[in-house]
Every structure is written in C-alpha cells, then in structure tokens.
N, C-alpha and C positions, 0 to 999 in steps of 0.2 A: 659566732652568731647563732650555730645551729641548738646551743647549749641554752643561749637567753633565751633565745623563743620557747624551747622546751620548758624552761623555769618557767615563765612569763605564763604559759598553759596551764601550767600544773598552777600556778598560784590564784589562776582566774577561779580553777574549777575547785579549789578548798578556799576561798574567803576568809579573811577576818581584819579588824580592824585596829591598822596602827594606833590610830587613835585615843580608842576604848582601852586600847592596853594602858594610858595612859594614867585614864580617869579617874581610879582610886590613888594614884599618887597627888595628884591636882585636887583632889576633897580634904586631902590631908595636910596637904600646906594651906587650904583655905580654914578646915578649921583650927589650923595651927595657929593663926591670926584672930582667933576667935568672930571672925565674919556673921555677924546675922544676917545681913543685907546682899545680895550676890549679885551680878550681873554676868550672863554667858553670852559671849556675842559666838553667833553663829552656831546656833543650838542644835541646830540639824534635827534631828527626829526625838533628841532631850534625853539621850543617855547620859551625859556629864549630869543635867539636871537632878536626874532622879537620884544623882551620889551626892550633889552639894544639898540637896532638901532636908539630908539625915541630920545634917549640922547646921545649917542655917536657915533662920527664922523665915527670910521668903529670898524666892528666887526670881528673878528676869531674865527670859530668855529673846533673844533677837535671832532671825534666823529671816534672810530673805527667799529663801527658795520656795513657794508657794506649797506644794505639795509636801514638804517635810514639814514646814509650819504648821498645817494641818495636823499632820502626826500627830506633832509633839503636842498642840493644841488640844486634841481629844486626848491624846493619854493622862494631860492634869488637869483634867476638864472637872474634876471630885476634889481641887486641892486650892482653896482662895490663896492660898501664899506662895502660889507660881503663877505667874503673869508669862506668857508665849504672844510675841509681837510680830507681827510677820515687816520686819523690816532690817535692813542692814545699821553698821555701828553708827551710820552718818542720822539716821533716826530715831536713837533713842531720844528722851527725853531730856528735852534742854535743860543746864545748869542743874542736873540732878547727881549726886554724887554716891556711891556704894563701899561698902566695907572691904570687896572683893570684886575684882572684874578676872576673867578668865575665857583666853581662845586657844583654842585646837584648831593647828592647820588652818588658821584665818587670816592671818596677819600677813602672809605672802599676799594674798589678794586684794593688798591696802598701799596704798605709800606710804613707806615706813619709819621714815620722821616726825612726817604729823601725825603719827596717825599714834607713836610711842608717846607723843605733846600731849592729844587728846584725850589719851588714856591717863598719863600722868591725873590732867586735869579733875578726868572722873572718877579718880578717889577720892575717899574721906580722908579728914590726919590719921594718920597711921592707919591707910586701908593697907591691902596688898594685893599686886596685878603677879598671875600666873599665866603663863604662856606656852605652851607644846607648839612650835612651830617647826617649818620645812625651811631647808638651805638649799643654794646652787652647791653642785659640788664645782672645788676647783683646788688641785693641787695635791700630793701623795698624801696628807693625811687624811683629806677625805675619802680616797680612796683605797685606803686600809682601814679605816671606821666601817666602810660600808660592806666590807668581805664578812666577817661576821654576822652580820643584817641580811644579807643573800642565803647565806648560808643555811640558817636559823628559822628564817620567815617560810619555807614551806614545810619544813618541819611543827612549827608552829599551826601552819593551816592544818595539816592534816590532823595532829591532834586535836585541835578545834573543831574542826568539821570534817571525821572521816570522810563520810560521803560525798558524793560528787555534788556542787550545788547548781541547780537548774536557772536559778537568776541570783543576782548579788541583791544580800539584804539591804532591808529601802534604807537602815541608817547608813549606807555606804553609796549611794547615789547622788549625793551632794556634787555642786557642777565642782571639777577641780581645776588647778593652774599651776604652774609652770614655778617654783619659787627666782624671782632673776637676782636676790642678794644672796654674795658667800653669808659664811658665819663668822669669816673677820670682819667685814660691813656691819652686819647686826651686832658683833661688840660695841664695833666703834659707834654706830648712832643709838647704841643703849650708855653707852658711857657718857656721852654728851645729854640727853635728855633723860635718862634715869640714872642718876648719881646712885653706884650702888648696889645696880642690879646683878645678880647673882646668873650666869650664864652657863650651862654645863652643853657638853655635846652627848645626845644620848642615842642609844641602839633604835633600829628599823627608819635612819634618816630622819631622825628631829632632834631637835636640839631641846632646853627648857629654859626659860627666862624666868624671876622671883625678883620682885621690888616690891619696898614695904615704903610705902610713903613718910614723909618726917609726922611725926606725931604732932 
C-alpha cells in the first residue's frame, strides 16, 4: 500500500493526460474516413477539437461541465466552423447526423447500450465512431495489461512536466467516474449493436473502439 500511495503522489505532482495521449491517434482514424463533419461529445476544454479542425471541414463540440465549456468556447471563439455547446450527448441536436462522432473517457458515464444505439444512429452511411474509453478491471489479464501502464505513467509525467505542478491543468478537471463494465461486456454490447466494430485493449487503462457505419 505504502508503494501506491507513493506512486499515486508522485503522479499527482507531474500531470499529464491519458487522454491527450490519445488524440492524434483518434484525428487520424477520423480523417482516415475522410470526415468533414465531426462531432466530440465531451469536449472538455477542446484539445481533441483543435486536432480534428486540421481535417475536418467543421467541428461540434458538447461538453456539459459549465466551466470547461467556457474554455473551450473562447478558445474557438475566431473559428465559425466549431460550434462548443455546453450540453451533454442527450442534447445534441435532434435527428442530426455527422460524418464522425468521437469520445474520450465518456462513454463509461452513459449506459452503454443505448447509448452504443444512439451513436450508431448519429452517423451518416458510412460515417465512423471512434472511441478511447475506461474499463473495470476484472481478472489476470487485466491485470497484467495494467503493470506496464503503472510502470510507464510516472515516467511519462515526469518527462512531461519535470516540475512539480502546483494545480492539475484545467483540461484535466473534468468531473470523473468510476468505469462499472469489464472489456468483455463492451465487446459483447459492441458486437450486438455495432456489427463490426473493431476493439483493441490499449496502454494507460483504455481500451479503443472503431466502427465505420454501412455506406
């Protein structure tokens, strides 16, 4: 115990964000799909944003935490072809459909059936949904996936941000939760409602999802 706390300190005070690590992989299967049209639920302060705008023609961002919305609001406050909504996925825009939807880290804080239904839905024919999402851990291979991740990730901070950091950067403020499906569960209710979808388990505890809807 006396080892995690020590980690757990040491990772507080060098920061950086799983997530971000993410983001140039997630533009790239977006504009892989040649996407104009984009949709990010859960924008947080619109770092993913500013990578899908290089390739696609406009961006949506949803992001219900008041204060990040803000953010992310004034930082493309110069850019008509990103739209920042301060609302969650249950408000975007009705019967509207996009070339590209994509969340980081969101999808654990939705029910995740309807919630795979709903997105199906909000693609175009052959859009494509990209997903960076969190799992429960349960069973030895999660828990040998996650040794290397332990390992790596203060390593990672510190070359990040040698220094000590005095508060955690505001894109990392986002309220968090608890992910309660393994990554057998999100196979299996990806298999049932995205015929298709491409699943990997990847490093720092997320997994990736890719589904390209039928054209």
């Amino acid at each position: 115990m006396g080892v995690m706390d020590a980690l757990d300190r040491f990772n507080r005070r060098h920061p950086w964000s799983h997530n971000d690590h993410y983001g140039p992989w997630i533009a790239r299967r977006v504009a892989g799909a040649g996407a104009r049209d984009v949709l990010d639920v859960g924008c947080g302060a619109g770092n993913l944003v500013a990578l899908l705008r290089r390739h696609a023609g406009a961006v949506t961002g949803l992001e219900p935490d008041a204060g990040l919305a803000a953010v992310a609001a004034r930082r493309f406050a110069g850019d008509p072809a990103v739209t920042v909504v301060r609302t969650d996925f249950a408000g975007r825009e009705p019967g509207r459909r996009w070339d590209a939807v994509t969340l980081v880290a969101v999808l654990h804080h939705m029910p995740l059936v309807p919630t795979l239904r709903e997105l199906r839905d909000c693609l175009a024919p052959g859009g494509r949904l990209v997903v960076v999402g969190c799992y429960r851990e349960a069973g030895a291979a999660d828990l040998v996936a996650a040794l290397p991740a332990a390992v790596a990730n203060p390593l990672v901070g510190l070359a990040k941000h040698p220094a000590r950091a005095e508060a955690v950067p505001v894109h990392m403020t986002a309220p968090t939760a608890e992910p309660g499906e393994t990554l057998a569960q999100i196979r299996a209710a990806a298999a049932a409602e995205l015929p298709g979808a491409r699943i990997r388990r990847r490093l720092f505890w997320r997994y990736s999802l890719v589904y390209d809807a039928p054209a």
